[in-house]
C-alpha positions in Angstrom: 83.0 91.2 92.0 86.5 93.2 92.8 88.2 90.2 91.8 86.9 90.0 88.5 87.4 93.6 88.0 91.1 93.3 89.1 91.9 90.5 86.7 89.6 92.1 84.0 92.0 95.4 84.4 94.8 93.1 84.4 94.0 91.6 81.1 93.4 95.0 79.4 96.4 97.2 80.8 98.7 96.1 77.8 95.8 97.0 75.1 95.4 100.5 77.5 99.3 101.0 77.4 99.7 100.6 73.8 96.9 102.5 72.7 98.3 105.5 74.7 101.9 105.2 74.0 101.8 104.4 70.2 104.2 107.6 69.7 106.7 106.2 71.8 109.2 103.7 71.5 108.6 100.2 72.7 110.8 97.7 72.0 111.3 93.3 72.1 114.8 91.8 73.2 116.2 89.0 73.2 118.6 88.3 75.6 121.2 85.5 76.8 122.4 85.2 80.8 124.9 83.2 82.4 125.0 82.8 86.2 128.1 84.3 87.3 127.6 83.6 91.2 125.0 80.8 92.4 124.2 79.1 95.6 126.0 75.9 96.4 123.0 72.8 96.9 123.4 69.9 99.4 124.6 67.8 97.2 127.9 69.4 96.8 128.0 71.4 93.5 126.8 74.4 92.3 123.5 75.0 90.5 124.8 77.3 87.5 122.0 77.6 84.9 122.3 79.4 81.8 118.7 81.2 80.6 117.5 82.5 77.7 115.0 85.6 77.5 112.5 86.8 75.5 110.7 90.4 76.4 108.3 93.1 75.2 107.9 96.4 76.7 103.7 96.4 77.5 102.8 99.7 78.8 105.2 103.1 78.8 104.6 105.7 81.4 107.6 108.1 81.3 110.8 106.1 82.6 109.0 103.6 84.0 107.5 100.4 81.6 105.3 97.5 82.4 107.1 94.2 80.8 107.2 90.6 80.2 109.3 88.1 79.8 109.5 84.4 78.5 112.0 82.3 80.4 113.8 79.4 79.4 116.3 78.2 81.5 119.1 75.3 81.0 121.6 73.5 83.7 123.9 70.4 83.6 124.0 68.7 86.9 126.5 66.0 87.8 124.0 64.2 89.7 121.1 64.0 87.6 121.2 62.1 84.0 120.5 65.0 80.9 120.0 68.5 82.1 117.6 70.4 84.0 115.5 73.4 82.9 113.3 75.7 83.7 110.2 77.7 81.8 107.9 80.2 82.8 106.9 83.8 82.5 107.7 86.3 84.5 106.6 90.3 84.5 107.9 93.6 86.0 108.4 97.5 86.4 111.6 98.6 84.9 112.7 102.2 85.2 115.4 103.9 82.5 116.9 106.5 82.6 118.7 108.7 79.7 121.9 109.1 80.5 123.0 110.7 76.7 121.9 110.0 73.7 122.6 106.7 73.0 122.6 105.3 76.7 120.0 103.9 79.2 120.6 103.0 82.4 117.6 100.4 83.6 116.8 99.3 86.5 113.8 96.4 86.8 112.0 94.0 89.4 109.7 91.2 88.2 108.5 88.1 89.2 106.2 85.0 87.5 105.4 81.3 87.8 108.1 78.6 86.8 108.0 75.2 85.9 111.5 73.3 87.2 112.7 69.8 86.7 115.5 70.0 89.4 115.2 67.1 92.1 117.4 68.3 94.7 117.5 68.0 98.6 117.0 72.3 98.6 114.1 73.0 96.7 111.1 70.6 95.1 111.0 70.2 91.6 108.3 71.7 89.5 105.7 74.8 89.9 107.7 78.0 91.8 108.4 81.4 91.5 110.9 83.6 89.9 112.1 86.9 91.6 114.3 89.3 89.5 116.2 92.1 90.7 118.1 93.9 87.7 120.1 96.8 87.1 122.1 97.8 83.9 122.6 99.5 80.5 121.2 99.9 77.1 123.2 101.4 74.2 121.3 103.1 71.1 123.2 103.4 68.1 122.5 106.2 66.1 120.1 106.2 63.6 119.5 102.5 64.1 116.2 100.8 65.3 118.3 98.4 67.0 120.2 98.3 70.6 122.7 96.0 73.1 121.3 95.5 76.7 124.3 94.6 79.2 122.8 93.3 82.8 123.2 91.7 86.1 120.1 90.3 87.6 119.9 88.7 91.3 117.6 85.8 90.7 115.4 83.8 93.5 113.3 80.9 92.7 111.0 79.0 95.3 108.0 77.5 95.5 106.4 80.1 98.1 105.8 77.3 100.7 103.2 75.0 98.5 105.9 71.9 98.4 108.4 70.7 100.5 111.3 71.2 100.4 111.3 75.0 99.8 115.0 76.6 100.8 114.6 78.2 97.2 117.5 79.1 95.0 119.4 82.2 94.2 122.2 83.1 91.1 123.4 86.1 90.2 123.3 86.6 85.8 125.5 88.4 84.1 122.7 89.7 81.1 123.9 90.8 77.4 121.2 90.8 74.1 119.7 92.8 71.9 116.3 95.0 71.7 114.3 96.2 68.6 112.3 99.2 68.8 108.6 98.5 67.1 
């Protein structure tokens, strides 16, 4: 019975958030990464994806929001014919802070299920995990509804164990986009 409860809670937290915070300003973005730093594999290159991300601010509390975020993530190889990607959803806690008028500074952890198509000798293609760890800024121009993110984000993705092999994978994204208050 707790479980349902806890997944029932789950499922209505957004609805909660919104109903309470529909003074305040929550925003979608749409933001591009590039990995800037990544982890070399065994077969003798680096994995340096590119991603693409889509979010929505859920629930406001204060500083601190509840968000989510689609994923879709793109890598050449020189091994593998075509290119690899990735897709899943991850969400998170991100805390922003006014630092003046027009600028944020945001920090934010999150994490979600993946779907990769990477066959390498480090990590087992198809369901893992993504852990983010981000911090950066957000500038508000005046009298606009509209605003530029900048971010780094550490990235880790693994399949937690359930396939073999599991040595997981880790970049470091340099962020930039664009947000929309609603």
């Amino acid at each position: 019975m707790a479980r349902l409860q806890f997944w029932m809670f789950l499922l209505f937290l957004p609805a909660l958030g919104m109903a309470q915070q529909a003074n305040r300003q929550h925003y979608t973005g749409l933001n591009l990464g590039v990995s800037v730093i990544q982890e070399d594999l065994r077969e003798g290159y680096a994995y340096q994806p590119f991603t693409l991300l889509a979010e929505t601010l859920l629930w406001l509390i204060g500083p601190v929001s509840v968000y989510a975020e689609g994923q879709f993530v793109y890598a050449d190889t020189p091994i593998e014919p075509g290119a690899v990607y990735e897709t899943g959803l991850n969400m998170g806690f991100r805390y922003q802070a006014q630092l003046s008028e027009r600028w944020l500074l945001g920090a934010a952890i999150g994490a979600g299920p993946h779907y990769i198509t990477l066959n390498t000798e480090s990590q087992a293609p198809g369901f893992i995990f993504s852990d983010n760890f981000e911090l950066g800024f957000s500038y508000l121009p005046p009298a606009r509804d509209w605003g530029i993110n900048l971010r780094t984000r550490f990235r880790h993705i693994s399949n937690a164990g359930f396939k073999y092999p599991n040595l997981g994978l880790d970049n470091l994204f340099v962020i930039i986009g664009i947000r929309q208050q609603i």
